[in-house]
PLY file of the C-alpha trace (Angstrom):
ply
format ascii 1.0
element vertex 185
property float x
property float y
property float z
element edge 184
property int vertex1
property int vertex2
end_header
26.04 -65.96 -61.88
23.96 -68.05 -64.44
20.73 -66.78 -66.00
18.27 -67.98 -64.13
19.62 -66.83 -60.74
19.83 -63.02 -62.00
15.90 -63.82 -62.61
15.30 -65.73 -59.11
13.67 -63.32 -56.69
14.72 -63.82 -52.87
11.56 -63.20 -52.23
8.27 -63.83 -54.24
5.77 -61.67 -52.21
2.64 -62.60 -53.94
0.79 -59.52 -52.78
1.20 -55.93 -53.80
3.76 -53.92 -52.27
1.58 -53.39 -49.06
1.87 -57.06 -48.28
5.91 -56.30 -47.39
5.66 -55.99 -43.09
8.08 -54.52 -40.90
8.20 -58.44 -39.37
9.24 -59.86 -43.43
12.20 -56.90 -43.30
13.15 -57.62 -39.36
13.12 -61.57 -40.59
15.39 -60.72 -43.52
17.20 -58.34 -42.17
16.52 -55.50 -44.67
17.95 -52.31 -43.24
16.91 -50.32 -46.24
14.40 -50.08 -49.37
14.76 -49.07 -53.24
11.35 -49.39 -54.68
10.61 -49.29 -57.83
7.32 -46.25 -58.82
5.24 -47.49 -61.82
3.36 -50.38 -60.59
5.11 -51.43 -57.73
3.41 -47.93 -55.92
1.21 -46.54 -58.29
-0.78 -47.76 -61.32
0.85 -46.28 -64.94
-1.40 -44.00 -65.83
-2.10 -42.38 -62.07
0.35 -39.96 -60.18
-1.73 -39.85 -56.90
-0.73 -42.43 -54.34
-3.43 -44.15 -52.66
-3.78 -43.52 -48.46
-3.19 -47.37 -47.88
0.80 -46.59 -49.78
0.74 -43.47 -47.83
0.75 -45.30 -44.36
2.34 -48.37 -45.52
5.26 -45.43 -46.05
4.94 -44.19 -42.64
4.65 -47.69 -40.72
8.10 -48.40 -42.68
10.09 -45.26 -42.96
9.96 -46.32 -39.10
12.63 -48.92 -39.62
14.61 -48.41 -42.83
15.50 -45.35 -45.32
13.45 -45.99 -48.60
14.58 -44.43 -51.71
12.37 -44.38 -55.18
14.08 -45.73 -58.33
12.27 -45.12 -61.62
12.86 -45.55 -65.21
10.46 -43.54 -66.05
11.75 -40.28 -67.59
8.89 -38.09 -66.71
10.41 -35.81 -64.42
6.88 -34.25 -63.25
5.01 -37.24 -62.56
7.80 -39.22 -60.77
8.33 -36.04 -58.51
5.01 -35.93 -57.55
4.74 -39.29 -56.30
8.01 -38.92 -54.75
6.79 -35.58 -52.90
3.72 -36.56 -51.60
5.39 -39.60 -49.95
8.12 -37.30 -48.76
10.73 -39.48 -50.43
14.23 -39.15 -52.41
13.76 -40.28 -55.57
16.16 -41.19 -58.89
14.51 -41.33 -62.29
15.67 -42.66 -65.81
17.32 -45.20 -63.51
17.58 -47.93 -67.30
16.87 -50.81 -64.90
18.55 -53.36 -65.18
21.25 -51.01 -65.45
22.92 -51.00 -61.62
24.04 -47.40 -61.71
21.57 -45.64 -60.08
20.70 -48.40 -57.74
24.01 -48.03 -56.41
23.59 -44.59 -55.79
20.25 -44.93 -54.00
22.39 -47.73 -51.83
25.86 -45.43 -51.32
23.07 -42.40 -49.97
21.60 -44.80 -47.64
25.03 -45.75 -46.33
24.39 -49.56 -45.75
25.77 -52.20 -47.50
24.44 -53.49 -50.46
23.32 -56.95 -49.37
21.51 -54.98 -46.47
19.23 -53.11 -48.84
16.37 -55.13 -51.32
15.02 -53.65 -54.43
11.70 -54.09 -54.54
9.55 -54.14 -58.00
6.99 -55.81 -59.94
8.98 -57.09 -62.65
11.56 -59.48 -62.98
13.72 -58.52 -65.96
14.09 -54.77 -65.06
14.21 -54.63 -60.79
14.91 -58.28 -60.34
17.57 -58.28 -62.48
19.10 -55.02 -61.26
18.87 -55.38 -58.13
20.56 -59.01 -58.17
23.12 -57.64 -60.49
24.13 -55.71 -57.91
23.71 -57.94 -54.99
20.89 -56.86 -52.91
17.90 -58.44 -51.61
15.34 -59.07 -54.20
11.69 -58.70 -53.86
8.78 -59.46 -56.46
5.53 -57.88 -55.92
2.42 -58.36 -57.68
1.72 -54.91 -59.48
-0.62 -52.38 -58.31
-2.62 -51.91 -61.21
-5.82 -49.68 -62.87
-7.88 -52.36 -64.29
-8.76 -50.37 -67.30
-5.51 -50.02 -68.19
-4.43 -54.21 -66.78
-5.98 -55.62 -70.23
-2.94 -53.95 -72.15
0.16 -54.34 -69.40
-0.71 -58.43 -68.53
0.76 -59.50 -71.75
4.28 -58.11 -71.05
4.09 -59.24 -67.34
2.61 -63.14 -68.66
5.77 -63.06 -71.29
8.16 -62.57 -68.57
6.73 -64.99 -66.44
6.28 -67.60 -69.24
10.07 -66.60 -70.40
11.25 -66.77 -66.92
9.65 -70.42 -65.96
11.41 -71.94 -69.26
14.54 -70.48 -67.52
14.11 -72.48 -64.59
12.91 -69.26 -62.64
10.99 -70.17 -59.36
7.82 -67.81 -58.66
6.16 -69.87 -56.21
5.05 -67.22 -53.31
7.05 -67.05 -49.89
5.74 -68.82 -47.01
5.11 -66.22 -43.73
4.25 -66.95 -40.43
4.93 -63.94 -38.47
1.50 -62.71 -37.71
-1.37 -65.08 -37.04
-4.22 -62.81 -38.79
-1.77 -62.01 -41.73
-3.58 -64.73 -44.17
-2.64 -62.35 -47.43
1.48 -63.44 -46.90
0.66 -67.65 -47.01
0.62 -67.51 -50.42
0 1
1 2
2 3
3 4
4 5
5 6
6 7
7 8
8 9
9 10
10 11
11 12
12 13
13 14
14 15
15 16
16 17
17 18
18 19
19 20
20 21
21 22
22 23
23 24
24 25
25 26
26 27
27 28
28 29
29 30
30 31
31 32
32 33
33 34
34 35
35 36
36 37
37 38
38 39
39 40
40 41
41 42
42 43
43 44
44 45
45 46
46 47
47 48
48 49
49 50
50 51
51 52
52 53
53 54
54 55
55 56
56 57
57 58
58 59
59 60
60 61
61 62
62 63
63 64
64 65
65 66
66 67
67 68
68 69
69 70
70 71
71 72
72 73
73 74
74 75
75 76
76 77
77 78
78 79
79 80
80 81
81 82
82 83
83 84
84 85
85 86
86 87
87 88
88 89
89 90
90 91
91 92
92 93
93 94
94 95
95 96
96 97
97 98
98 99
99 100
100 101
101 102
102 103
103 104
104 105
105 106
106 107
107 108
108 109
109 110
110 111
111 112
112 113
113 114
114 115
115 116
116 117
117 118
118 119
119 120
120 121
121 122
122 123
123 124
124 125
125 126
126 127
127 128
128 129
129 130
130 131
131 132
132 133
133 134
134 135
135 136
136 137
137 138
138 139
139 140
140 141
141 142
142 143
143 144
144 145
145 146
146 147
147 148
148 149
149 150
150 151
151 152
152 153
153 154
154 155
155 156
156 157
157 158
158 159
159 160
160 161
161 162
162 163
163 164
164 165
165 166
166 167
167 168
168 169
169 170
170 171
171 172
172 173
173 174
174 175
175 176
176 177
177 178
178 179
179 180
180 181
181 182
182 183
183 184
């Protein structure tokens, strides 16, 4: 598999994580979720999911096991996310190391082509989770804006590095619900 398609998302979101509808994982045929914790759920710096991630959680437990995968090493605040959403959860996962993605996958007891790994960045959940063979889905990350100033530069390097790689990040194109205007990129 050349570069640029461990970098190529199968699915650009272009909206944070609460953008991803049961109708985009019924049209893919996602029958289970690893999602990645800092930024993808929660900003950085904050260990208290928001109510909007809370039901997003419920609406989609509904339909498919979800699984966290971190690489964060902080046992306490991963834990704490992970509890309050009533979710299993993996941490120190060295994304884009595939080892505990598979393990998150092999619990869920689906094949991995079934299962996307969703994330806000390209060259640690991207790239694992294509590594592996699953689904791939880029979100846009849900960030504190205090703390956005510092963060943008790594996320505008991998972009940048990604495009000269031949990288496509142009946003998925949804029809599935006719008020969902946030998915038409």
């Amino acid at each position: 598999m050349s570069k640029t398609k461990l970098l190529q998302p199968d699915l650009v979101l272009g909206d944070t994580i609460l953008g991803l509808t049961p109708e985009i994982l019924t049209h893919y045929h996602i029958k289970g979720l690893v999602l990645d914790v800092d930024e993808t759920l929660v900003p950085i710096k904050q260990s208290q999911v928001s109510q909007e991630l809370e039901q997003w959680i419920e609406t989609i437990r509904q339909m498919t096991p979800i699984w966290l995968v971190s690489n964060n090493l902080s046992e306490g605040r991963i834990k704490r996310i992970a509890n309050s959403l009533t979710l299993p959860y993996l941490l120190g996962a060295v994304k884009p190391s595939r080892r505990k993605l598979r393990q998150a996958v092999q619990a869920m007891e689906l094949p991995v082509n079934g299962v996307a790994m969703v994330g806000d960045r390209l060259f640690t959940d991207v790239l694992a989770g294509n590594r592996l063979g699953m689904f791939t889905i880029l979100v846009k990350p849900m960030t504190d804006t205090a703390v956005a100033a510092r963060h943008s530069p790594i996320h505008n390097f991998e972009i940048w590095l990604s495009q000269i790689l031949g990288v496509s990040l142009i946003v998925s194109q949804h029809e599935f619900t006719k008020d969902d205007q946030s998915l038409r990129g």
